[in-house]
N, C-alpha and C positions, 0 to 999 in steps of 0.2 A: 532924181532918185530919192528916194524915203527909205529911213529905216526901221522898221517892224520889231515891235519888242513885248506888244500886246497878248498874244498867243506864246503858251510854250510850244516846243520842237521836240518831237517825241524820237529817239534814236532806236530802231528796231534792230538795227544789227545783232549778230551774236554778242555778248556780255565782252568778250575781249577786244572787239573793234569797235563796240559803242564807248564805252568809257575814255577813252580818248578824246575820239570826235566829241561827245559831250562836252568832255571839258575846253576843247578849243571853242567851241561854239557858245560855251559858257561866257569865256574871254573875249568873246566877239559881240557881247551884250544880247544875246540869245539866252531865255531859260530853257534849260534842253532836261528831257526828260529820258533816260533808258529806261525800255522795256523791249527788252530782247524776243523775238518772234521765230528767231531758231536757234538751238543747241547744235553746236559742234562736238562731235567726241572722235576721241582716236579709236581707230578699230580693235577689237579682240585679239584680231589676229594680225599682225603685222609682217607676217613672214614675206609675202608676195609684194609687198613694198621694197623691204628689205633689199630681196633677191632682185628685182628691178634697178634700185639704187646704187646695187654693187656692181651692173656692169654698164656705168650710163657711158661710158667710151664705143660703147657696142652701136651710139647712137648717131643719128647725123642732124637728129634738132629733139627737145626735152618741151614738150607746152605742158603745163601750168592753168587750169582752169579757172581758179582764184588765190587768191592771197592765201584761204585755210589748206587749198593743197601746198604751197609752197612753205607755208609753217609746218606741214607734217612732214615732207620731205628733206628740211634743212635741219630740222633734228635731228635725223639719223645720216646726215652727209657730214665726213670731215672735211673736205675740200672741193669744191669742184672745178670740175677741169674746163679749163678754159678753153680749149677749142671744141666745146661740145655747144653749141647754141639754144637760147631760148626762147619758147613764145610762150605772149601772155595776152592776157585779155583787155587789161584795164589798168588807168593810172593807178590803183587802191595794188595790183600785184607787181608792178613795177615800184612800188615803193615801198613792199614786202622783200621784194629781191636787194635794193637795196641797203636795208636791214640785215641782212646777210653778204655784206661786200659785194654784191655783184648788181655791177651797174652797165652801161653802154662804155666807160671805159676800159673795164676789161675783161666785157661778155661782149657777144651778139647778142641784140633781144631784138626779136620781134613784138612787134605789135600795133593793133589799128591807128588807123591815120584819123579818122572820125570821134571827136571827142562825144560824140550824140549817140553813137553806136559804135558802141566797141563790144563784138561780140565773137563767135566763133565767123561768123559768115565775111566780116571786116577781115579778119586775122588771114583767113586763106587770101584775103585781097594782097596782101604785104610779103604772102611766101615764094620762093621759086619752087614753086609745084613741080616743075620739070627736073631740077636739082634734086628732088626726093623721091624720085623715080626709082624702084628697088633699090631704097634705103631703107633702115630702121627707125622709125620715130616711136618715142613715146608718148603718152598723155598719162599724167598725171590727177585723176578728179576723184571729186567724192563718189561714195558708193554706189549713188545715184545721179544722171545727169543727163543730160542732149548727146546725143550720136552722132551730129549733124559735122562736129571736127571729125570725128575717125573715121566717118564713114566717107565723104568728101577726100581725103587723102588715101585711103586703098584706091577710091574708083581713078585719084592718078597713078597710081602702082606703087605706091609707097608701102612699105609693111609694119602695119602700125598695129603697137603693144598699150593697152591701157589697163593700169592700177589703180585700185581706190586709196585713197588716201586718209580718209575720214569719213564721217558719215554726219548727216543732219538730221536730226529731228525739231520737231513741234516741242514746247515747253512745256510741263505743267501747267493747267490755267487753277491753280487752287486761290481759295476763299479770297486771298490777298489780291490775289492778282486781279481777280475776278471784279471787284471792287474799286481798283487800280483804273484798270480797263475802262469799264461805266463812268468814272466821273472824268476820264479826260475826255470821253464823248460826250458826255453832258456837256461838258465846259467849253468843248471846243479845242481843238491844234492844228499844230501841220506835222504830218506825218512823213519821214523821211523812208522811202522805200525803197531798197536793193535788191530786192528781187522780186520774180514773180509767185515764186511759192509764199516768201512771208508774206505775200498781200492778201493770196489766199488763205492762210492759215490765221491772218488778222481779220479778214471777213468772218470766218466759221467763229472763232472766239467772242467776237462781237455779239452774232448770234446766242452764242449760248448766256453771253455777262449783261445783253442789254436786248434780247429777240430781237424784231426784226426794225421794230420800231427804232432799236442802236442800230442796225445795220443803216439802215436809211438817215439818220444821222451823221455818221460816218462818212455817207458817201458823198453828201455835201459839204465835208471838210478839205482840206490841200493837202496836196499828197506832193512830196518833193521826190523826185525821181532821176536820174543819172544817166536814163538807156530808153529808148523807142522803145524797144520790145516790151520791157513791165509799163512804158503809158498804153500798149495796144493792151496787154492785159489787163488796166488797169480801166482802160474806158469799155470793154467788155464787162467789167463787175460795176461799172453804173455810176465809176467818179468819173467828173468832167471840169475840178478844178484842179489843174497838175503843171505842176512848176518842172521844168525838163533845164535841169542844170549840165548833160552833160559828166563825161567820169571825171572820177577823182578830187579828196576832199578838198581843195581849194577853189575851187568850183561851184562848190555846193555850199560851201560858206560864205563864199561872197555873194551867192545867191541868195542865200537868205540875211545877208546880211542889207543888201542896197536893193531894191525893186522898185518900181515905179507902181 
């Protein structure tokens, strides 16, 4: 194995979970570069969060979408109750839970056995479906998101409640950024990608910081990816060099750290 120091490592995450990663990545002999490809924000209105959070005893299991639902949610919990159980999607929310005392010590957590796909369709693999049979489950997710958990657990009879938790947007692409953008294309990277919307909203930006001529630039670059589903979206938008590390960042670091 070889280690790769030639190309920086572009961290697209939101601003609060790339700056870390970067800087571990930093320390791993990686130059890592943020530029965040979604904005997190907490909602307007938080009431129906709230009012969710105040009766999670009313529940027979609590999932957690990603890490940013579990940051909105653990601000506003003083304690939580330990025989209420959780599911999560991915090592990145299991080590957000964490963060907040609660671990498989003195939680149930669920979550996918498949380090390559860890997603909602994994997570029903690991539940007793039949155990949540006219129960109350919540989910937890941003304002926007896949139906594919909620809806999968009514058709078992479960009586499932979901709250948003936050909301994502697209960033600004001003003059800076814009310029930002274009010459790490120019230049060349590997681009680390968590989801399938920033890939998209990393194509259309492209488009507008470098036409099309950056787009196709771009799509002969490496794309470091954590989950099947964004490399199926990602070889749908025309890249076909993609590093598939599997979830969670120690994974992904050692991935770019040693490759052959």
């Amino acid at each position: 194995m070889t280690v790769r120091h030639d190309l920086p490592v572009v961290v697209t995450r939101p601003a609060a979970q790339a700056v870390p990663l970067a800087a571990r990545l930093d320390a791993a002999g990686r130059n890592a570069i943020v530029f965040p490809l979604l904005e997190i924000q907490p909602l307007p209105d938080q009431a129906a969060l709230r009012t969710a959070l105040a009766r999670l005893t009313e529940f027979a299991l609590v999932a957690f979408v990603s890490p940013n639902a579990i940051d909105a949610a653990f601000a506003l919990i003083g304690t939580w109750p330990a025989a209420v159980p959780i599911a999560v999607v991915g090592e990145g929310s299991k080590a957000a839970l964490a963060r907040y005392g609660r671990t498989s010590e003195n939680t149930r957590i669920f979550s996918p056995r498949d380090r390559f796909r860890s997603d909602s369709e994994t997570l029903l693999d690991v539940l007793d479906l039949d155990a949540l049979r006219h129960r109350r489950v919540l989910i937890v997710r941003g304002e926007t998101g896949r139906e594919l958990l909620a809806d999968a657990l009514r058709s078992h009879g479960a009586m499932v409640e979901t709250v948003a938790a936050y909301r994502r947007l697209a960033p600004a692409l001003d003059q800076h950024r814009q310029e930002q953008l274009a010459g790490l294309i120019d230049s060349g990277a590997e681009w680390i990608i968590t989801s399938s919307e920033a890939l998209r909203i990393l194509v259309e930006m492209t488009r507008q910081a470098a036409g099309e001529e950056g787009v196709a630039k771009l799509q002969r670059q490496r794309l470091v990816i954590p989950h099947v589903r964004i490399a199926e979206t990602a070889r749908a938008l025309g890249f076909e060099d993609l590093l598939e590390t599997g979830s969670g960042d120690e994974q992904l670091i050692a991935a770019l750290q040693f490759r052959a």
